[in-house]
C-alpha positions in Angstrom: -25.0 -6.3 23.8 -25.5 -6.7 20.1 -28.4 -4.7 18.0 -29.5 -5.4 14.7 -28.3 -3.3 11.9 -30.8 -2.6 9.2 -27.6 -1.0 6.6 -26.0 -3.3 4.4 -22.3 -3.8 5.5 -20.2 -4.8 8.9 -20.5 -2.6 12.1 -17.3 -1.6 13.3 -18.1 -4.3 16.0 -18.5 -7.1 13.2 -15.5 -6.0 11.2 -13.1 -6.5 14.3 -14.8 -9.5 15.1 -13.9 -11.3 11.7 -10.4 -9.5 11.7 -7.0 -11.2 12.5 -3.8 -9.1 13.0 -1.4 -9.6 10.4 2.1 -8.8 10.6 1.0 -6.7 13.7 -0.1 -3.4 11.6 -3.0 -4.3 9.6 -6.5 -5.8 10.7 -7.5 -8.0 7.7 -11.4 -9.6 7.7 -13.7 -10.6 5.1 -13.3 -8.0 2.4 -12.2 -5.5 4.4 -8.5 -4.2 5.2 -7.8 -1.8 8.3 -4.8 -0.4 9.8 -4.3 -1.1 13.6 -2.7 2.4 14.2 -4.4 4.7 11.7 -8.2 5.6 10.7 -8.4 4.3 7.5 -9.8 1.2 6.0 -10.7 -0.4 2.2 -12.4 -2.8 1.1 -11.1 -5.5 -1.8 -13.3 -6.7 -4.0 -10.8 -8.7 -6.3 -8.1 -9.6 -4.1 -7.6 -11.5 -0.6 -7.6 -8.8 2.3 -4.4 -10.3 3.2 -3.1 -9.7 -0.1 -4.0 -6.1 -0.1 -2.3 -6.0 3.2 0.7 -7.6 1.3 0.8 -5.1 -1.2 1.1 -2.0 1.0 3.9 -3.4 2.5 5.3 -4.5 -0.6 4.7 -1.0 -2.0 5.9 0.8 1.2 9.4 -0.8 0.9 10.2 0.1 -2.6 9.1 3.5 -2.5 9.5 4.0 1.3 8.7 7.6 2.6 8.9 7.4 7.2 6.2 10.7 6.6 3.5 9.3 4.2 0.9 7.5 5.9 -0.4 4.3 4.8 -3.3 5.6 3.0 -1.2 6.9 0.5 0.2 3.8 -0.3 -3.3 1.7 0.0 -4.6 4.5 -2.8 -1.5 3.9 -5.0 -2.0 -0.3 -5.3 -5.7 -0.1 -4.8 -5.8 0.1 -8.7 -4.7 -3.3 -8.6 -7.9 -4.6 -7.5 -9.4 -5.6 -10.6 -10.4 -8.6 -11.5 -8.3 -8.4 -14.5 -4.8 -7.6 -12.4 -6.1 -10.0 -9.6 -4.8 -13.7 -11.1 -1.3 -11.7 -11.6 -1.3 -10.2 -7.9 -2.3 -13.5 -5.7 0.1 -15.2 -7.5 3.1 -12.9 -7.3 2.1 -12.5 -3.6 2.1 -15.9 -3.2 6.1 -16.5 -4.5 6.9 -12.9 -2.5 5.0 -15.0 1.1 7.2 -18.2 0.1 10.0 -16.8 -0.5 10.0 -15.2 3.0 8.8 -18.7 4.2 11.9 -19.5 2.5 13.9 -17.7 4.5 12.3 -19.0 7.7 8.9 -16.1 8.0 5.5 -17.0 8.0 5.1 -14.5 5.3 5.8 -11.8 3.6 4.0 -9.4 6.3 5.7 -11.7 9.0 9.7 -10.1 7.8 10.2 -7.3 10.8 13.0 -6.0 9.2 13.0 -3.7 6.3 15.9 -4.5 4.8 15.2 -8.5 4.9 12.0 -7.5 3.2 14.1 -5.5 0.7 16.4 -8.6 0.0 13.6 -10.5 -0.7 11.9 -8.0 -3.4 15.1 -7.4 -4.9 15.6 -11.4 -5.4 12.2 -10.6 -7.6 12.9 -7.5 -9.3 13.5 -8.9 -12.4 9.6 -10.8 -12.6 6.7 -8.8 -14.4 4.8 -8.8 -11.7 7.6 -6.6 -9.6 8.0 -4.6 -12.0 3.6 -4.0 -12.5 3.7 -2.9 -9.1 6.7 -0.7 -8.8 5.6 0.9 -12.4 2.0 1.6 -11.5 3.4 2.8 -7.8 5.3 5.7 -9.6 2.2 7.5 -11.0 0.0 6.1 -8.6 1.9 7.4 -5.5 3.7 10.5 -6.5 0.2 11.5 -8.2 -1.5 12.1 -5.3 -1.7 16.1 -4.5 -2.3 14.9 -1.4 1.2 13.8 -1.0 3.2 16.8 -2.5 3.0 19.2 0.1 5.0 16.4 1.8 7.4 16.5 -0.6 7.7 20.5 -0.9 6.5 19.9 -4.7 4.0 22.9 -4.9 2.5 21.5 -8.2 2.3 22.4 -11.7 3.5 26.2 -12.4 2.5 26.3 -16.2 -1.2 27.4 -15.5 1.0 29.9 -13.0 3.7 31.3 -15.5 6.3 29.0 -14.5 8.6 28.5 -11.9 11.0 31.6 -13.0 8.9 33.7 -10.7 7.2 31.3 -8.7 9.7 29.8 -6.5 12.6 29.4 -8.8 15.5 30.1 -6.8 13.9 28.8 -2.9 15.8 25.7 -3.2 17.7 25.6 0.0 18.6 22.3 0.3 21.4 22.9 -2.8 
């Protein structure tokens, strides 16, 4: 049965009705991009969902982390969703999805193995639009405070007094 919403927006109802699974992780509709296995979704307003979708995965293999989810990857390219950045994106997402067509994949997100994605990003390393992404994906990723608990980074220790007597010597990994 479907009711009439009187909000502006998609019901969850809508939203998976317009979505397609692509590259079996990520549910990609009009504006919208959702992950399959997590709670978390974004919407584009610049970019093709599908190209969002691209970029996570783009950003996930050359800074991949196994423990961060993919929100913290969706927050560290959604800066990337400007109109400004979005010529520069589509098209480099377009060469990164034909050159994985190139290599027999229907696209980028359609490579099931991390390292043949890897081969194909460092084929493009040199281009500016690589190196826009992996750039902003330094600041944008490893900024998150979210994230550095993850990392055992317990933040800045100026405000603090330094590290000297905050946690100087707990390095046991050394």
């Amino acid at each position: 049965m479907m009711t009439t919403s009187n909000h502006r927006g998609l019901t969850r109802r809508e939203l998976l009705s317009r979505s397609l699974v692509a590259g079996g992780s990520f549910l990609v509709g009009s504006s919208w991009i959702t992950s399959g296995s997590a709670a978390w979704a974004v919407e584009v307003t610049a970019l093709k969902p599908e190209t969002m979708a691209t970029l996570v995965q783009m950003a996930r293999d050359i800074y991949p982390h196994d423990r961060l989810r993919d929100e913290f990857y969706v927050v560290a390219v959604k800066g990337h969703d400007t109109a400004e950045q979005a010529p520069m994106v589509e098209e480099g997402i377009a060469a990164l999805d034909g050159a994985a067509r190139g290599k027999g994949h229907s696209g980028y997100l359609g490579v099931g193995w991390e390292a043949d994605r890897v081969e194909i990003l460092r084929a493009m390393e040199e281009s500016a639009f690589f190196q826009t992404i992996r750039a902003g994906l330094v600041t944008g990723l490893y900024n998150q405070k979210e994230v550095w608990p993850l990392f055992g980074y317990e933040g800045e220790s100026y405000s603090q007094g330094g590290y000297i007597n905050r946690g100087f010597n707990d390095i046991n990994w050394l």
